[in-house]
N, C-alpha and C positions, 0 to 999 in steps of 0.2 A: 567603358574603361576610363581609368584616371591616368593623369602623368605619374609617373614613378617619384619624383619629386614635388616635396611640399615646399621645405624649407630649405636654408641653407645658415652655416654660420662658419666666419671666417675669423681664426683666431688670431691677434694682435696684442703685441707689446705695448705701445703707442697711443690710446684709443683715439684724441685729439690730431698726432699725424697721418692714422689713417683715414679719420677721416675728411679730412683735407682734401688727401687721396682721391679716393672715390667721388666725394661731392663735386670733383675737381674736373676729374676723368671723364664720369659719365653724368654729372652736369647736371645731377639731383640734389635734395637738399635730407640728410638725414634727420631723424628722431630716436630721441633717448626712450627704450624700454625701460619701465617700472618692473620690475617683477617680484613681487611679494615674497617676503621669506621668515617665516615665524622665526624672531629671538636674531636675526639678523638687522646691525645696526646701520642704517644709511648712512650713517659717517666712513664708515669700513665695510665698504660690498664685497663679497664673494665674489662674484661681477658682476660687469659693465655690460650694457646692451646699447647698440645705436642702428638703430632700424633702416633697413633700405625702403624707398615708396612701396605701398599695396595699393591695388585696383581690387576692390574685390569685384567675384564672378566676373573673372579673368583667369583665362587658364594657366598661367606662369606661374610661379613663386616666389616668395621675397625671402627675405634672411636677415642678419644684423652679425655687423661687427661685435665683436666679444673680448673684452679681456677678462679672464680668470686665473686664479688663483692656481698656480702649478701646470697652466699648458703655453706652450711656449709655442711662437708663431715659426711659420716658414718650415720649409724639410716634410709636408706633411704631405700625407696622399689624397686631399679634396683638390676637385678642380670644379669651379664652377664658370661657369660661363653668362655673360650677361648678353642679353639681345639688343640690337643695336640697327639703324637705319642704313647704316653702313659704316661696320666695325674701323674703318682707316681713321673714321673724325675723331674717335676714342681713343686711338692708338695713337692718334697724331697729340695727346693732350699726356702719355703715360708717361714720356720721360720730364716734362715741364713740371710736373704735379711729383716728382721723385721717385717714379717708379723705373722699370727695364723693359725693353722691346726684347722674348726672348725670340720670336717668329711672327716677321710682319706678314701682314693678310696675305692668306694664300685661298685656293680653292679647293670647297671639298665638296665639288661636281656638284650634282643637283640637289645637292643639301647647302648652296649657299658658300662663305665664306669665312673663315676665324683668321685673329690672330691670339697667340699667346702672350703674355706680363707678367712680371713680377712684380708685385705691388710694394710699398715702403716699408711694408713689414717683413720681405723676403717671402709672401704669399704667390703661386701662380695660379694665372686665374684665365679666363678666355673671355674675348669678345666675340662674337656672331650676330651676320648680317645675312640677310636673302643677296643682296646687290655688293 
């Protein structure tokens, strides 16, 4: 069996505030995707990619920030969750970095613990920890 999930991508107005954001939050450092587009000029992208880390042959999946052309961030129904040593250090970093605490860490029994945010783009998103 595989995880249900490969990728993920979180849609942003901002691309430079978000990612602030996140590098901020969870204390990584992003990267710009190139993505080829015949007759697409890089002065005027369709969109913007900014990569969260990959480990490869690591079971998790990564994703990238996104700005495009006609989707407009926040109100959406993706929730992704990111994994975390103990999701409170992450949370304790989400209002300083300009995001919302919408549910600080709680327990969900022997699956560990989340908290829920709203990131700078009006995005929510989860953190999760075993501890």
């Amino acid at each position: 069996m595989k995880n249900p999930v490969n990728w993920f991508e979180i849609y942003v107005q901002d691309l430079h505030r978000a990612r602030k954001f996140y590098e901020k939050v969870l204390g990584v450092e992003m990267e710009e995707i190139i993505v080829p587009d015949e007759g697409q000029e890089k002065e005027d992208p369709v969109f913007q990619m900014l990569g969260f880390p990959f480990v490869n042959d690591e079971p998790n999946a990564s994703g990238a920030l996104v700005k495009a052309e006609g989707v407009e961030s926040g109100g959406n129904s993706t929730m992704v969750y990111f994994t975390c040593d103990d999701c409170s250090v992450e949370e304790g970093r989400v209002e300083k970095a300009g995001g919302k605490i919408q549910k600080e860490k709680f327990s969900i029994g022997e699956f560990g613990f989340c908290s829920i945010c709203m990131d700078s783009e009006g995005n929510t998103f989860g953190l999760h920890s075993m501890n």
